[in-house]
N, C-alpha and C positions, 0 to 999 in steps of 0.2 A: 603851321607853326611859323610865327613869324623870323627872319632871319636872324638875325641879332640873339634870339633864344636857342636857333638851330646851330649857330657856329660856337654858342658856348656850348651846348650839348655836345657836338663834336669835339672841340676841345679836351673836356673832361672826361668822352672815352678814349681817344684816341693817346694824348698828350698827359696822363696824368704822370705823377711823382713813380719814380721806380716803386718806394714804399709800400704802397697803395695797390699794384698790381694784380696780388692776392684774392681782389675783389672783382676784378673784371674778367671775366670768360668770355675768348671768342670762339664764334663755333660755325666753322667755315660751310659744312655740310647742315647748315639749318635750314628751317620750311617754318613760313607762318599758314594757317587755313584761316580765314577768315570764315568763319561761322555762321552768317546769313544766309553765306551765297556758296558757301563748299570753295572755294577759289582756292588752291592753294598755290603759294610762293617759294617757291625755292633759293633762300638767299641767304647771307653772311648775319647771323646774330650776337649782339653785343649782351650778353649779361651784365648788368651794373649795379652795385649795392646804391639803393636811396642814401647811403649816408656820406658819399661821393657826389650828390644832386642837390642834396638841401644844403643851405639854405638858398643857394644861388635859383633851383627853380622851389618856386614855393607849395606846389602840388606833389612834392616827393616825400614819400615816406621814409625816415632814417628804419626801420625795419623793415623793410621790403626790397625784392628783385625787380630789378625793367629788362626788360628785354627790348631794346633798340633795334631798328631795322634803317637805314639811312638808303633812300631810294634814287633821288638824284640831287643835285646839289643843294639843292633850295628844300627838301621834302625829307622827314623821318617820319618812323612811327614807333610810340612809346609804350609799351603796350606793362601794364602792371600782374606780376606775375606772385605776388603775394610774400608773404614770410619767406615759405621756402626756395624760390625761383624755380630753378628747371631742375628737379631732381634725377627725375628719369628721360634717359634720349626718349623714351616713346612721349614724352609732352607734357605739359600740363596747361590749362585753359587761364586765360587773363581775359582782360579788359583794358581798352586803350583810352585815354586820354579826352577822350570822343565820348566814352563809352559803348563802342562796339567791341563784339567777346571776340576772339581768336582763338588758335591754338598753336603754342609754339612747343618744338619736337626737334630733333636731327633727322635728316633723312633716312628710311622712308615712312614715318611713322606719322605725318601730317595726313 
């Protein structure tokens, strides 16, 4: 992800309007698996309404959940979690950006 898209991405979960809050879930005890390869990550997950993304990034959907993962400073991963985001801490399966599947969950259900 090029940087300039990564530090607005940041921005926007990190720095958004008090307002706005409602939309954003962090979920300290999160786990992504990476789906290919079983790998799973144990890391900080940003839930984020699309309607906080568009139109600034143009691949977001104003009805749908992302689930952000920001790895080191230069690197996220966007991963689209559908209508209803993460409903259940046991998970639910996305698709990132890339198009490889994942699954995002709270620990220890990855």
């Amino acid at each position: 992800m090029p940087k300039k898209l990564l530090a607005a991405l940041a921005t926007i979960v990190y720095l958004q309007p008090a307002a706005s809050l409602a939309v954003t879930t962090t979920i300290p005890d999160g786990c992504i698996k990476y789906e290919e390869t079983g790998k799973v990550y144990e890391v900080q997950v940003q839930i984020v309404d699309g309607g906080d993304l568009w139109p600034k990034f143009s691949w977001a959907n104003v009805l749908t959940k992302y689930a952000v993962v920001f790895w080191k400073q230069d690197e996220a991963t966007v991963i689209d979690l559908g209508v209803f985001g993460l409903l259940m801490d046991t998970g639910v399966e996305g698709t990132d950006l890339q198009g490889r599947k994942w699954k995002v969950a709270r620990r220890p259900w990855c």
